[in-house]
C-alpha positions, 0 to 999 in steps of 0.5 A: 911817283912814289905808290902805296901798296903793292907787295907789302900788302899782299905778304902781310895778308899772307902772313896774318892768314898763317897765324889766323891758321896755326892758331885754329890748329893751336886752338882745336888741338888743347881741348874746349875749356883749355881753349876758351883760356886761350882765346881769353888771354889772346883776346886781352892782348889784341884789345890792349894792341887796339887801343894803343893803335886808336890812340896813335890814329887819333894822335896822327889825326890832330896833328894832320888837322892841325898842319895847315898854317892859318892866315898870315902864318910863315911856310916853309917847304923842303926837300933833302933829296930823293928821287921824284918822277912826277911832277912836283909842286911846292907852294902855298894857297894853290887854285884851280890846279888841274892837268886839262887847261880848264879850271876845276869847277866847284863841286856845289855849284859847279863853276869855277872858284873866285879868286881871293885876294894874296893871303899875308904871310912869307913862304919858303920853297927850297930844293937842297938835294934831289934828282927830279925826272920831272917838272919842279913847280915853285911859288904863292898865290897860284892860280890856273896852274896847268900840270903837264901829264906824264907821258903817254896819257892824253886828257879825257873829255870830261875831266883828267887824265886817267 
């Protein structure tokens, strides 16, 4: 299963305190008029960056929002390779997914989702290249789909596993 974080984090942190550091230094050193400069010009710099990183995040936004296919809209999925070690799902209008058995209740009401009709359109899942360590799920309009846990972890009482 492919993570976030982890060491990558961790030295970028370490990394920014650095400079946040060397420029203290940098700032204390030239004096207080040369430094209110300073810290103008940086400041103009680190307004320009976030503005430009708001304007990806709200670009990366619409896209996301708009990724999911409506009604009656063709799917494809594909994997080209890789190395995966969980389990893999590949589908379309996927319920009650869960890895106790039990369906996952609503989170209003607190009981199990109704089941709709098929939605209308075609989906392709398609598997070119790729090593799997686990099972490989394919299909459309599942329902009660019951993931098999990794080994070693058992299923709380209360919900999935941990």
């Amino acid at each position: 299963m492919t993570t976030r974080g982890g060491k990558g984090w961790w030295l970028a942190g370490v990394a920014a305190g650095l400079v946040a550091c060397a420029l203290g230094v940098l700032l204390a050193r030239t004096g207080l008029e040369d430094a209110d400069r300073w810290a103008s010009v940086i400041g103009v710099f680190l307004n320009l960056t976030g503005v430009v990183v708001a304007g990806y995040s709200a670009v990366q936004a619409r896209r996301a929002s708009t990724a999911a296919p409506a009604a009656g809209e063709n799917v494809d999925n594909r994997i080209g390779g890789g190395r995966f070690t969980g389990v893999v799902v590949m589908g379309r209008d996927l319920e009650q997914v869960s890895t106790t058995g039990e369906p996952a209740p609503d989170p209003v009401t607190g009981r199990p989702p109704l089941a709709g009709g098929p939605q209308a359109g075609h989906v392709s899942n398609t598997i070119d290249d790729g090593r799997f360590h686990g099972p490989v799920i394919m299909g459309r309009d599942m329902r009660g789909v019951v993931l098999p846990l990794p080994a070693g972890q058992q299923p709380d009482a209360d919900g999935p596993a941990r």
